[in-house]
KOLRO-571721 format. One record per residue (C-alpha): residue in one letter; x, y, z. Coordinates in steps of 0.02 Angstrom, whole numbers, plus 50000, padded with zeros to 5 digits. Each point is the difference from the previous one (the first is absolute). Example, Ala and Ser with C-alpha at 12.3 -4.5 7.8 and 13.67 -1.06 7.14 Angstrom:
BEGIN
A506154977550390 S500695017249967 
***
This chain:
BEGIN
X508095411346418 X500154982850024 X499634990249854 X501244999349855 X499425009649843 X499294991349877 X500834997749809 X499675014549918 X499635013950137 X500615015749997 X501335009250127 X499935017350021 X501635007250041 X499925020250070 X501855004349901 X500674994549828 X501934999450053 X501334987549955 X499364989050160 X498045001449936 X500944994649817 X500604985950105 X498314996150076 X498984999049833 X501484989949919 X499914986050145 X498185002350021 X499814995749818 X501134985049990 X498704992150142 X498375005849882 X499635015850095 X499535017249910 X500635017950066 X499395017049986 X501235014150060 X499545015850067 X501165014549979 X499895018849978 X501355000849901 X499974993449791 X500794986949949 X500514991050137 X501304983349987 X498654988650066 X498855007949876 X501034990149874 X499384981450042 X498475005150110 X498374995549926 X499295017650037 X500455017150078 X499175014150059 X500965014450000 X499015013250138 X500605006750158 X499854992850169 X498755015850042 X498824994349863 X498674991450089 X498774995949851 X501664989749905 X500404993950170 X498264990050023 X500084994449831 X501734992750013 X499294990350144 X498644995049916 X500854989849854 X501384990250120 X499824985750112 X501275005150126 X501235018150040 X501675001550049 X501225011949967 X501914999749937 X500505016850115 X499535006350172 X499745019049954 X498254997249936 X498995014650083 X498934992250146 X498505010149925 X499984988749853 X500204983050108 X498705007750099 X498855000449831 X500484982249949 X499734991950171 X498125007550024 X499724991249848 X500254983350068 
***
């Protein structure tokens, strides 16, 4: 990526832990939305994220449509199963 998102886009962040709570708060303060996804309910960046999907990293179908409502994916850990980076990048 090379262009700077636009007001208003959406980040997807793969993890909903006290750095992805850190991610939507900046990420809000510059007019950016997030959407967290985490396997596990309720997670702290659930709480000022503008959406979560709560699915495992195996499930493929809620995997494509995470993609499919962000702008942009990163992730706020780096034990993220390959198998589910491998799903997200094929979609790009």
């Amino acid at each position: 990526m090379t262009e700077p998102l636009a007001p208003g886009a959406t980040i997807g962040i793969l993890g909903g832990g006290q750095l992805g709570r850190m991610l939507s708060v900046a990420a809000s303060r510059l007019g950016l939305k997030c959407h967290i996804y985490e396997p596990s309910a309720n997670p702290p960046a659930g709480q000022v994220a503008d959406r979560v999907t709560t699915a495992s990293y195996d499930d493929t179908a809620a995997l494509r449509a995470f993609a499919g409502s962000v702008d942009v994916i990163t992730y706020e850990f780096e034990n993220i199963p390959t198998e589910a980076l491998d799903v997200l990048e094929a979609l790009r």
